[in-house]
C-alpha positions, 0 to 999 in steps of 0.5 A: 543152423536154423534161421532165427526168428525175430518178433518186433513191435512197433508203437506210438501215437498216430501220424507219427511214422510208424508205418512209413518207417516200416514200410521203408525198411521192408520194402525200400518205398515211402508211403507218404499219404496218412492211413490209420493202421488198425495193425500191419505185419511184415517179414524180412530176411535180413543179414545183421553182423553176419547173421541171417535173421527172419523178421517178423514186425508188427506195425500197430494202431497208433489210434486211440480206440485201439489201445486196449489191443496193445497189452496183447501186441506187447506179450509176444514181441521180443523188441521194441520200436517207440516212435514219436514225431519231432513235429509233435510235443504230444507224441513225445510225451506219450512215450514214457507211459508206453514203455511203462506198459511195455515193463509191466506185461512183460514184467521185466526192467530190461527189454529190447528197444529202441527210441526213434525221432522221426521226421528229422527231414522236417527240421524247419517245423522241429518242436522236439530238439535232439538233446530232449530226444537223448535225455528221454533215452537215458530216462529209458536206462540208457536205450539206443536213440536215434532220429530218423526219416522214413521219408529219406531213408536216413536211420531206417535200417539202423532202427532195426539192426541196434534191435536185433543186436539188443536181442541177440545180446538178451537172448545169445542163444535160441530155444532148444525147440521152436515152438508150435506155431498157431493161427489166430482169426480175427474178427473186427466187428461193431458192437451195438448196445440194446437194453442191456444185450449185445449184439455182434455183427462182423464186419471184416476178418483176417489172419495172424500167425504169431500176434494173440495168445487169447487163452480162455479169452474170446472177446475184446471190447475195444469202444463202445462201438468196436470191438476185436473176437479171435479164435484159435485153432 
């Protein structure tokens, strides 16, 4: 039987650990000094109920400027990680919009996903309580909710394992056919605005293999200084 593939999405505000856990769960480490992601990938083989899976998650930017690039994160993910900090009422409260847009790119009510708590090592400066946590769950219709450290390793590995299950449940059985892959180039560049004109100047690329189905669609103006260009071939 061909290994399955699972393609994860993990969202939220920045700062609120969506990288550490990530990390965390891929490589067993803790990355403890804030970087803002632009976007991250990672895979990993892992055994869930038996099962040997290959996982593919995207770690997303948490940052303002980069929002508009969410819908294109959202399109091909099968499951979703919403992350908020405990430490932090604003990141709680930018969760009931998310999965709004998770619902309606995908177009669907019931869609993969898990809601995390994190930084519960950090009890002491705790703004968000576990039963706040619980009542956003049942908001969410009913989704798995647990409270995590990416710091201390604790609800790591749970995070992604209820994900998976969910999916499994979802979708029991796999595609007939596995679909042709394709590599999307990445192009973050400036954009700079002159008498009505725009003028590109690339300033670093990279590779995805699963992320963007651009279509007809060649650039995105992410600000009025920053914006994304892809190709397919």
């Amino acid at each position: 039987m061909p290994l399955r593939e699972f393609k994860i999405v993990v969202l939220g505000s920045g700062g609120v650990g969506k990288s550490a856990l990530t990390v965390q769960f891929v490589q067993g480490i803790f990355v403890e000094k804030y970087d803002p992601t632009i976007e991250d990938s990672y895979r990993k083989q892992v055994e869930v109920d038996g099962n040997q899976c290959m996982l593919e998650i995207l770690d997303t930017a948490g940052t303002e400027q980069f929002t508009a690039m969410r819908d294109l994160y959202m399109k091909n993910g099968q499951g979703f990680v919403l992350v908020y900090s405990i430490i932090s009422n604003s990141t709680f409260n930018e969760l009931p919009d998310l999965r709004e847009q998770i619902l309606r790119v995908k177009d669907c009510d019931d869609v993969p996903m898990v809601l995390v708590g994190n930084k519960c090592d950090l009890n002491d400066q705790r703004v968000i309580s576990n039963e706040q946590g619980e009542e956003l769950s049942r908001k969410f219709g009913g989704c798995v909710f647990l409270e995590a450290s990416a710091k201390n390793k604790i609800n790591v590995e749970q995070i992604f394992y209820d994900l998976i299950r969910q999916i499994n449940r979802k979708n029991p059985v796999g595609p007939s056919s596995k679909p042709k892959s394709k590599c999307v180039l990445f192009y973050i560049g400036a954009v700079l605005y002159y008498c009505g004109l725009i003028t590109i100047v690339t300033i670093d690329y990279y590779c995805e293999s699963w992320l963007i189905e651009p279509n007809d669609l060649n650039i995105i103006i992410i600000s009025r200084y920053e914006f994304l260009y892809f190709v397919k071939f």
